[in-house]
C-alpha positions as CSV (number, residue, x, y, z in Angstrom):
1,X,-14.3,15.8,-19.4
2,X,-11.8,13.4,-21.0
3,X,-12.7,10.5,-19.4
4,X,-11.1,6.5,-18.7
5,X,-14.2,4.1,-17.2
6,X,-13.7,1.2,-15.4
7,X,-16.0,-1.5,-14.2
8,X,-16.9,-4.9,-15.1
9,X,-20.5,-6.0,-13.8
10,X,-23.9,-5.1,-14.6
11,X,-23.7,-2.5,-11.2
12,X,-21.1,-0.4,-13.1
13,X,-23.5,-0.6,-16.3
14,X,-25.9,2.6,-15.0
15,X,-23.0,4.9,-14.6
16,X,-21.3,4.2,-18.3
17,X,-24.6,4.6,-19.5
18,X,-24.7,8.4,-17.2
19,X,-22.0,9.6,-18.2
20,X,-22.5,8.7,-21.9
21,X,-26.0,10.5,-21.8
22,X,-24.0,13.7,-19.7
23,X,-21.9,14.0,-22.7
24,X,-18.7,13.3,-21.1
25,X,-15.5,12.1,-23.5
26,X,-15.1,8.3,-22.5
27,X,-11.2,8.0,-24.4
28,X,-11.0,4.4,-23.3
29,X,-13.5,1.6,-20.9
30,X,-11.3,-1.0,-18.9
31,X,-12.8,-4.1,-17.9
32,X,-11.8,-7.4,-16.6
33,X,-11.2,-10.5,-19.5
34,X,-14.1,-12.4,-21.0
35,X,-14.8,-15.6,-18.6
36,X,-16.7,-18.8,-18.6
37,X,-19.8,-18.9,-17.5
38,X,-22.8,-20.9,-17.0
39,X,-23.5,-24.9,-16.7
40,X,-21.6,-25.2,-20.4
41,X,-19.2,-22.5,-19.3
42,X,-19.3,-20.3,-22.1
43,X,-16.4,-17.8,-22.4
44,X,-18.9,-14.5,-22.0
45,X,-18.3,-11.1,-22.1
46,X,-18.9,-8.3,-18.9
47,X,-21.5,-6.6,-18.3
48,X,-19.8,-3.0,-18.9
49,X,-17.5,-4.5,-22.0
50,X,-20.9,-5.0,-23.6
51,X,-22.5,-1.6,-23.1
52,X,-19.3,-0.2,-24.1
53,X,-19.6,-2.1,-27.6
54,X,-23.0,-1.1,-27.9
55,X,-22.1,2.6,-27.9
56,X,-19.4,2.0,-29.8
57,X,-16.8,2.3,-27.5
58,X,-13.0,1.3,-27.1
59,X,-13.0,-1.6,-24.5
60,X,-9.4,-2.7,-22.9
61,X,-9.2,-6.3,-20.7
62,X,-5.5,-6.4,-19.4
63,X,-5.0,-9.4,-17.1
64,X,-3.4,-6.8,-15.0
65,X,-2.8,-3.1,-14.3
66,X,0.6,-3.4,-12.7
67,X,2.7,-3.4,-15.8
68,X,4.2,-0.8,-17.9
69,X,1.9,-1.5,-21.0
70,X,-0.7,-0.9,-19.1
71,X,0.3,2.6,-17.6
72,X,1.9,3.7,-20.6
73,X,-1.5,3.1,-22.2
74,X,-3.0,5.4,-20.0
75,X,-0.5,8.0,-20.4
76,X,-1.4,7.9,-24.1
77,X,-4.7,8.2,-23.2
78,X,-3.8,11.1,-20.8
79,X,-7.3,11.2,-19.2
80,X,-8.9,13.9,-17.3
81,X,-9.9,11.4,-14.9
82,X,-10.3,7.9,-14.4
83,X,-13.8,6.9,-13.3
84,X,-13.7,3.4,-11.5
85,X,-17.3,1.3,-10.6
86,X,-16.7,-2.4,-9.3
87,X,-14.2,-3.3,-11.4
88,X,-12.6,-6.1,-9.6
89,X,-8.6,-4.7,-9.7
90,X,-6.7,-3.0,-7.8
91,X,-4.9,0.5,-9.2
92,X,-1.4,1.4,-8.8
93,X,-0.3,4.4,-7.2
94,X,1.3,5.6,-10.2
95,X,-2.0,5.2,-11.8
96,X,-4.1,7.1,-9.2
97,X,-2.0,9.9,-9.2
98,X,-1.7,10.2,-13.3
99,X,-5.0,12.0,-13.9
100,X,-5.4,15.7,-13.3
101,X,-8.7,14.8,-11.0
102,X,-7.1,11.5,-9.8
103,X,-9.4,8.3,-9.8
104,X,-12.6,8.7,-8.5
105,X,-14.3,5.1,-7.6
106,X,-18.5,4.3,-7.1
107,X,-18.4,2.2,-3.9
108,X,-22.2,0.9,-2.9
109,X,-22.1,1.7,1.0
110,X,-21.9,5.0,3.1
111,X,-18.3,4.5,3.9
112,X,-16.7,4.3,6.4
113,X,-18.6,1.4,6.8
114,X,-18.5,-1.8,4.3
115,X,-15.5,-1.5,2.7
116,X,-14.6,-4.3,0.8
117,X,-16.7,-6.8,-2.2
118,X,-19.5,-7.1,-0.7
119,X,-21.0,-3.7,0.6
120,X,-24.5,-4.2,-0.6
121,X,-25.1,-7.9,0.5
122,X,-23.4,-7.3,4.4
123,X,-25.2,-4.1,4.8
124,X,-28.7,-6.5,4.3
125,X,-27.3,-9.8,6.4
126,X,-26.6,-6.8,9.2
127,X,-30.4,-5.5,9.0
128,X,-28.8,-1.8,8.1
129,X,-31.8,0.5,7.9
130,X,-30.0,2.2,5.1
131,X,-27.0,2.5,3.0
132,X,-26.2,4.6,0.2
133,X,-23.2,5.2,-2.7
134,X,-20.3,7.0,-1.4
135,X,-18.4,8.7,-4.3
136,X,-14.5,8.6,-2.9
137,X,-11.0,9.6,-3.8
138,X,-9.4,6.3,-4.7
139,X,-6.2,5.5,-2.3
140,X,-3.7,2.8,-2.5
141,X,-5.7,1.1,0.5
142,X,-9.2,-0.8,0.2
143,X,-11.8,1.7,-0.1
144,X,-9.9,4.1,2.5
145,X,-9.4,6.8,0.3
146,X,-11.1,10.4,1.3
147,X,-15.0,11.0,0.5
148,X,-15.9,13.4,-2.3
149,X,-19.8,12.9,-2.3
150,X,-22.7,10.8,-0.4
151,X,-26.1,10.3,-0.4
152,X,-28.4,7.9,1.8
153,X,-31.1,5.3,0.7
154,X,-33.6,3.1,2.9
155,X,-33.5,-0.5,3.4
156,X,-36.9,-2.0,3.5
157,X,-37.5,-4.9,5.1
158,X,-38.1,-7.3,2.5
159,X,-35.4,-5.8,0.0
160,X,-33.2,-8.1,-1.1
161,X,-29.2,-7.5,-1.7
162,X,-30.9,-7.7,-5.5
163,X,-33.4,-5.0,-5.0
164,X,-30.9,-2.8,-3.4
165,X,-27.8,-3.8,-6.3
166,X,-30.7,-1.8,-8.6
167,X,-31.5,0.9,-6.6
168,X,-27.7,1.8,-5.4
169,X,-26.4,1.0,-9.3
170,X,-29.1,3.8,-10.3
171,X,-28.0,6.1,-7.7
172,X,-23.9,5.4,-8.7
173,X,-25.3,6.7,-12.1
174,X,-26.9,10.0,-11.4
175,X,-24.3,10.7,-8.2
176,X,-20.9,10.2,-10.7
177,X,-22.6,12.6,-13.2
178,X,-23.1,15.4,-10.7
179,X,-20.0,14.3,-8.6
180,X,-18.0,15.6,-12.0
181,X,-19.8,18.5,-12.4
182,X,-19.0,19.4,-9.0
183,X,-15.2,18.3,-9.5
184,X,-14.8,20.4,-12.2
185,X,-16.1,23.7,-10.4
186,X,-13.9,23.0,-7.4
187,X,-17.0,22.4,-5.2
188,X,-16.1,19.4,-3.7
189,X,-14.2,19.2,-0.6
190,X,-12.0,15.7,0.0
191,X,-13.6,14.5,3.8
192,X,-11.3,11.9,4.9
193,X,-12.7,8.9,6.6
194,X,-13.0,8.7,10.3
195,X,-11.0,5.1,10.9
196,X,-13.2,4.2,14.1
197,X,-16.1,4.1,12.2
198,X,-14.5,1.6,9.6
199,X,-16.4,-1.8,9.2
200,X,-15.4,-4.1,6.5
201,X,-17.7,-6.4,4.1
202,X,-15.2,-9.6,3.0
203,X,-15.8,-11.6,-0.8
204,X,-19.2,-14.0,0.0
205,X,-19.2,-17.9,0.0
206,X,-21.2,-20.8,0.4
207,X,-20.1,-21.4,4.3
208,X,-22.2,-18.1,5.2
209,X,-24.9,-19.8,3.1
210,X,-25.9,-22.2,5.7
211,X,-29.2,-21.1,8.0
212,X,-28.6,-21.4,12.2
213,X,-32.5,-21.6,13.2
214,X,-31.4,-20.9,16.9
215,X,-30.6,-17.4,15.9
216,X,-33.1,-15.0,15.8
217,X,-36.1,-15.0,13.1
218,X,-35.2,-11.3,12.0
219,X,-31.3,-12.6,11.6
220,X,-32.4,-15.5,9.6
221,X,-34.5,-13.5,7.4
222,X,-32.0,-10.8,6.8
223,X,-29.3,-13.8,5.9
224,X,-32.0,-14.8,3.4
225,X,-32.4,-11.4,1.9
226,X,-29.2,-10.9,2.2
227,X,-27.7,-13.8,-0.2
228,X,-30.2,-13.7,-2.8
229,X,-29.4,-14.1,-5.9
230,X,-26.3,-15.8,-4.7
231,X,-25.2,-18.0,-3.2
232,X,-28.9,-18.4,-1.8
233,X,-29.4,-19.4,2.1
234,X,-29.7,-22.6,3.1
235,X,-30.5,-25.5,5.2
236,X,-31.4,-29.1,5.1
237,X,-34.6,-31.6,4.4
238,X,-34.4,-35.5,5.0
239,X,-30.6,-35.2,4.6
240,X,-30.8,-33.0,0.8
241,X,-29.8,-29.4,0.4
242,X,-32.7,-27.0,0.8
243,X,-32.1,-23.6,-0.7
244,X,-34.4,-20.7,0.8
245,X,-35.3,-18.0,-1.7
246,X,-38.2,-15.7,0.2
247,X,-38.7,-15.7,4.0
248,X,-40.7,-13.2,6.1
249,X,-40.5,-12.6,9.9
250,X,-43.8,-14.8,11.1
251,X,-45.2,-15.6,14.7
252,X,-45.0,-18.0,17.0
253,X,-42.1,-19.9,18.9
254,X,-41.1,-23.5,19.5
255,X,-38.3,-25.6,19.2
256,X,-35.2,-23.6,17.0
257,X,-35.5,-25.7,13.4
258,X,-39.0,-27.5,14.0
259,X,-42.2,-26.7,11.9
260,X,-44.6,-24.8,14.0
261,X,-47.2,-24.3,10.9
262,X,-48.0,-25.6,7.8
263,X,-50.3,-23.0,6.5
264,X,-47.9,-20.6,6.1
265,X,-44.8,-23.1,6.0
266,X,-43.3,-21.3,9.5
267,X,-40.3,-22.3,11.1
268,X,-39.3,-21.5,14.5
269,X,-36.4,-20.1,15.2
270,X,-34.6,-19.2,18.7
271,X,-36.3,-16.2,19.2
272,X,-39.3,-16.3,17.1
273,X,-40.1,-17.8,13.6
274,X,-40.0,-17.5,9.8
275,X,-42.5,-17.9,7.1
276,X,-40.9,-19.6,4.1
277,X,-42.2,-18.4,0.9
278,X,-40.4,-19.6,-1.6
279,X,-37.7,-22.7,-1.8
280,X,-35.9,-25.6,-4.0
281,X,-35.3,-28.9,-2.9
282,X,-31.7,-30.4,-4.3
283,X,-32.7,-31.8,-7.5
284,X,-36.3,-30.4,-7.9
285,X,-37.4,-27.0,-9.0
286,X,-37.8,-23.6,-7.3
287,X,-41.2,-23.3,-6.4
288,X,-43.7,-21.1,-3.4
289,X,-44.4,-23.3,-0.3
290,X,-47.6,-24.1,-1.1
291,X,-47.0,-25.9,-3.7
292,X,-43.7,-27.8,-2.3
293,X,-45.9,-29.2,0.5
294,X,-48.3,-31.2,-2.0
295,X,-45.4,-33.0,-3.0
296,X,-43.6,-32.8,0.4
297,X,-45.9,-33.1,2.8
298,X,-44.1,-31.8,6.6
299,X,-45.5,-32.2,9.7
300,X,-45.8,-30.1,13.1
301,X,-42.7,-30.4,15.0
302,X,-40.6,-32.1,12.5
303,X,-37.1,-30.5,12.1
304,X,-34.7,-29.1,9.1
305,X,-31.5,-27.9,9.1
306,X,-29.9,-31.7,10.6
């Protein structure tokens, strides 16, 4: 199939790399511009415009879709369908409807529920048992468009939003190489979402980042699993940031924020307590527990998080 791809991060990466493998004419890959990055913000390259180069592919980055150089491009292009995997823009409806098989987006949750940025990462903070990749119809709304294809995965309890980007960016991959085959043969029936069931997973940021010990201990360590590798849950030590990388659910109770053992580092919370694993004070580096408390010795009942 004559194919237009989409995407921008490393997430998208798996399913370019699919449908290269399956065979499939990619015309054209769209991603967002080159941006700064890092301490020395270095103007870098996306994920996805990266693979694309590697296989030799032709890689657009317009600012913006909703122009007429844009959509005449694709009408040159005249693609069989457009194949769209977190690519960060929104699609015209002119654009949705060009393609004989319409656009067809990747979305890393088992809609109706988390729609939005952040599907993976909510789905953790929430303690979801499992999520999935829902293959869907694109629409001119976020993510409401009607299902083509689903499948399920489980949540551990110590995955991570990380662990999870892997496994669900793995399983976008494999699911958008059958999802066309299916397409093609007429053997997948639209199923339109059921709007009651609709949840919605808004952009992260640093404010969400910020631990409430009197919450539960499986909430706390969810939050921490949850925001890792950005932007990393935390609380506070003598008045400096503390950044909390690895927690698991621990025993005991006490006072919601107070150290209730120092072998493991646990910290009560207000129902239960965590074990901290793994942490950076502000200006030192990451390091296990064990080895923060030679250097920062804490004692029982002394509290974080003021």
């Amino acid at each position: 199939m004559k194919l237009i791809f989409m995407g921008t991060p490393d997430f998208a990466v798996p399913c370019l790399e699919r449908l290269i493998e399956a065979e499939h004419e990619i015309a054209a890959v769209f991603s967002q511009p080159d941006k700064p990055r890092g301490r020395k913000m270095i103007l870098t390259p996306p994920e996805v415009k990266v693979c694309a180069l590697k296989h030799g592919l032709t890689v657009y980055q317009p600012k913006s879709l909703r122009n007429d150089e844009a959509m005449e491009l694709i009408k040159e292009i005249a693609p069989n369908c457009i194949v769209v995997a977190a690519y960060g823009k929104i699609l015209p409806k002119a654009m949705l409807d060009l393609p004989k098989y319409g656009c067809i987006n990747v979305h890393g949750s088992l809609l109706p529920k988390y729609r939005g940025s952040a599907p993976i990462q909510w789905s953790v903070i929430n303690g979801e048992k499992e999520t999935g990749v829902t293959i869907m119809q694109m629409a001119e709304g976020v993510d409401t468009g009607d299902m083509l294809y689903q499948k399920a995965i489980p949540i551990g309890i110590d995955d991570t939003a990380e662990s999870m980007f892997e496994k669900l960016s793995d399983l976008g991959g494999e699911m958008i190489v059958e999802a066309l085959d299916l397409l093609e043969e007429g053997k997948l029936t639209p199923i339109k979402q059921d709007e009651t069931l609709a949840t919605h997973a808004p952009m992260l940021n640093k404010e969400i980042a910020v631990i409430d010990w009197n919450k539960s201990a499986l909430e706390v360590h969810n939050l921490v699993r949850g925001l890792y590798s950005w932007p990393i849950a935390q609380t506070t030590l003598h008045g400096k940031k503390l950044k909390i990388y690895r927690t698991a659910v621990g025993k005991g109770s006490g006072e919601a924020g107070t150290v209730i053992s120092t072998s493991p580092l646990t910290i009560a919370c207000g129902e239960g307590a965590v074990v901290i694993e793994e942490l950076q004070l502000e200006g030192k580096k990451r390091m296990d527990a064990k080895a923060f408390l030679i250097g920062h010795p804490l004692q029982i009942k002394e509290k974080i998080g003021e």
